[in-house]
C-alpha positions, 0 to 999 in steps of 0.5 A: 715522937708521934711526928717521927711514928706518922711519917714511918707509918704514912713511909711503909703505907706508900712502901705497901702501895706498890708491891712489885716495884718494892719487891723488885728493889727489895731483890735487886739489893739482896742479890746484889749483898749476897753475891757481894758478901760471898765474893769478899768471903772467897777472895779473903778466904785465898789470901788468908790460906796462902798467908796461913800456909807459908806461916804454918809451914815456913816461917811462923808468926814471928821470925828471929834471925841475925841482921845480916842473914836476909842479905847474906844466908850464909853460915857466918849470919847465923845464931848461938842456939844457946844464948838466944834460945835462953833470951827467947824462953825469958820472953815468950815462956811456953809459946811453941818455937822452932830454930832452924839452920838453913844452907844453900847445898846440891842435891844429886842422884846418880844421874842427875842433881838440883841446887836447894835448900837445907833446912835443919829442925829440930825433929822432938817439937811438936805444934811447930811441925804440925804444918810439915807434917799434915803436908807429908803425903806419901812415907814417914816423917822423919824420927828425931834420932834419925841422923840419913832420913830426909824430907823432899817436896813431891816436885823436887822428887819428880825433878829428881826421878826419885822415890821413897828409900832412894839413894841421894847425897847432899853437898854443902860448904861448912863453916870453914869454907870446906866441901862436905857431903852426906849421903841420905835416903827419902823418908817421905815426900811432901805436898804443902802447896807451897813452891819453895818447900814443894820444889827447892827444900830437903828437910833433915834434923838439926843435928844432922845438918850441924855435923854436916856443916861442922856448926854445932850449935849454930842455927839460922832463924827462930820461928814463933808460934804464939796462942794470940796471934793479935798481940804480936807487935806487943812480943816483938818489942818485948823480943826486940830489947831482950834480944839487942840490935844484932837480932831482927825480931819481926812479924811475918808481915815484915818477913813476907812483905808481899803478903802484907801488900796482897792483903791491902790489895785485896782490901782496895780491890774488894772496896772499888768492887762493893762501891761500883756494884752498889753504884749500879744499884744505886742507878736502879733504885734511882729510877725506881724512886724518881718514877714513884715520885713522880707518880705522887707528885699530885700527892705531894702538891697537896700535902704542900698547899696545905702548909707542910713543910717542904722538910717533912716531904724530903725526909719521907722520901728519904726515910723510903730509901732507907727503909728498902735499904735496910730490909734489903740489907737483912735479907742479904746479908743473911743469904750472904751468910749461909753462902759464907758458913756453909762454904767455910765448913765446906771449903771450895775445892781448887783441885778442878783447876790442877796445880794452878792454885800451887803456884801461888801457895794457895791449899787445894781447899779454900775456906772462905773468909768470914770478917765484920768489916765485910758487912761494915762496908756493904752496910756504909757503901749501900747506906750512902748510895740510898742516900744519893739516889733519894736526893735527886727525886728530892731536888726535883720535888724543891724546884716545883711549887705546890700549883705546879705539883697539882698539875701532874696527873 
């Protein structure tokens, strides 16, 4: 014990002795973790808005529907409301739903038309189309007894060269395979960041869209909205067997595969990114550390001839690095987290860059994204690239004995 506290006082001394070489090193670490913490933050921050979006307005955390209905959405694959709804509440209890009958259909003014999608919902829920109805950006939501009313994305409305209160007819094949058509007026106008609402869904009522497709009581998909959000493969198992094997029960990540895999992605991207920075750190501490070795090798000569083992010198040196490392660890992390804190109160604002940001379903606003395994993996990537940079001046100092030590000046 009084070995350990000599050798980190006699650490910090020689630490002391050189200041601006300290400070130096101190800063390029810091800098370095800031910078780097608030990269994973804003690159995190795009993949969770986009994520967030297309649940909050599209499928929901987790997502019912036939078997069949990802290959063929047609109205054959669809749901009993009655039955499965029934199972669903056994399950889940009071956890927010929201069934939905989806149709491809043509959309047409007087002039000119666009194939879509229909999307029936059911207009008294509440928390479901919380996400819908903070995207409404000009007009009114539509009430739940109103049987003409439709919601379209401002881009489809641009296409169409319509506005609110306009005229449009929707067309559809119903169930029995007959053509049928409804005429409806605009309500209100969307704007949810989100391509496939924005450009290619016209939103309407549940009831409407049955009686317009002669389903009554069909829907398409059930999307879920539970309070927990990590205890998700837990609800979908428990869905799973209440439900049987005609029903697929899965996560979003199952639902929007490539979202899954952008996340991964961004994992791998944000790793190879900390490990080259701190890799080029690594190279500047090195020759910081090999030049103050070398500036004390006469010091170390002596410690030698006087019969300390070699073992206690290495791990001096070693115990240096670490203690730069660790300041410098503190100091950026904390810079890092003002830099994350205040850019997630204060959400960066991707309007600058026009309809960019859209295109890829990200909200004009991003919030950047605030994780511990981003300080996890700065602090082991910095931790092993201190340890390499100590063991080459260390591997030096082996090689040379305490005669050969004393000669440098």
């Amino acid at each position: 014990m009084h070995n350990s506290s000599f050798f980190l006082k006699f650490a910090l001394r020689n630490l002391y002795r050189r200041p601006t070489r300290t400070i130096m090193i101190l800063l390029l670490l810091s800098v370095t973790l800031t910078g780097l913490l608030f990269i994973q933050g804003v690159y995190g921050g795009m993949v969770e808005s986009i994520v967030e979006n297309a649940i909050e307005k599209d499928c929901g955390y987790v997502v019912i529907e036939n078997t069949a209905f990802r290959d063929d959405r047609t109205l054959s694959n669809s749901l009993e409301s009655g039955p499965t709804l029934s199972k669903i509440s056994k399950v889940i209890g009071e956890t927010p739903l929201l069934a939905r009958l989806l149709c491809q259909g043509l959309i047409q003014t007087a002039l000119s038309g666009k194939g879509i999608e229909l999307v029936g919902l059911n207009l008294s829920n509440g928390r479901e189309l919380r996400g819908l109805r903070e995207s409404l950006v000009e007009g009114s939501f539509l009430k739940s007894d109103d049987s003409r009313g439709v919601l379209i994305g401002r881009s489809l409305a641009n296409d169409l060269g319509v506005q609110i209160g306009a005229k449009l007819v929707i067309r559809a094949q119903s169930l029995d395979g007959e053509l049928t058509a409804s005429a409806v007026r605009v309500r209100g106008l969307l704007d949810a960041s989100n391509p496939r609402v924005d450009s290619m869904s016209v939103f309407l009522g549940l009831d409407h869209l049955q009686a317009l497709l002669k389903s009554p009581g069909k829907i398409s998909q059930v999307g879920l909205f539970p309070a927990r959000v990590d205890q998700l493969d837990i609800l979908v198992e428990k869905l799973s067997l209440e439900l049987g094997d005609k029903v697929r029960v899965e996560t979003w990540e199952g639902y929007y595969p490539a979202f899954a895999i952008g996340e991964e992605m961004m994992d791998m991207v944000n790793l190879i990114l900390v490990s080259i920075a701190f890799l080029a750190v690594g190279l500047g501490v090195f020759d910081v550390i090999l030049i103050s070795m070398l500036d004390r090798m006469r010091e170390f000569g002596i410690l030698l001839a006087l019969g300390t083992p070699y073992s206690k010198i290495r791990n001096l040196i070693v115990l240096e690095g670490l203690i730069l490392g660790f300041v410098g660890y503190v100091i950026g992390a904390i810079g890092g987290s003002i830099l994350l804190w205040y850019f997630h109160i204060n959400p960066m604002d991707l309007s600058v860059f026009g309809n960019g940001p859209k295109t890829f379903g990200m909200i004009p606003y991003i919030p950047t994204a605030i994780h511990l395994e981003y300080y996890l993996r700065c602090f082991i990537i910095l931790t092993f690239a201190m340890l390499i940079s100590c063991s080459i001046p260390v591997y030096i100092l082996k090689k040379l004995n305490p005669v050969q030590s004393l000669r440098f000046v």
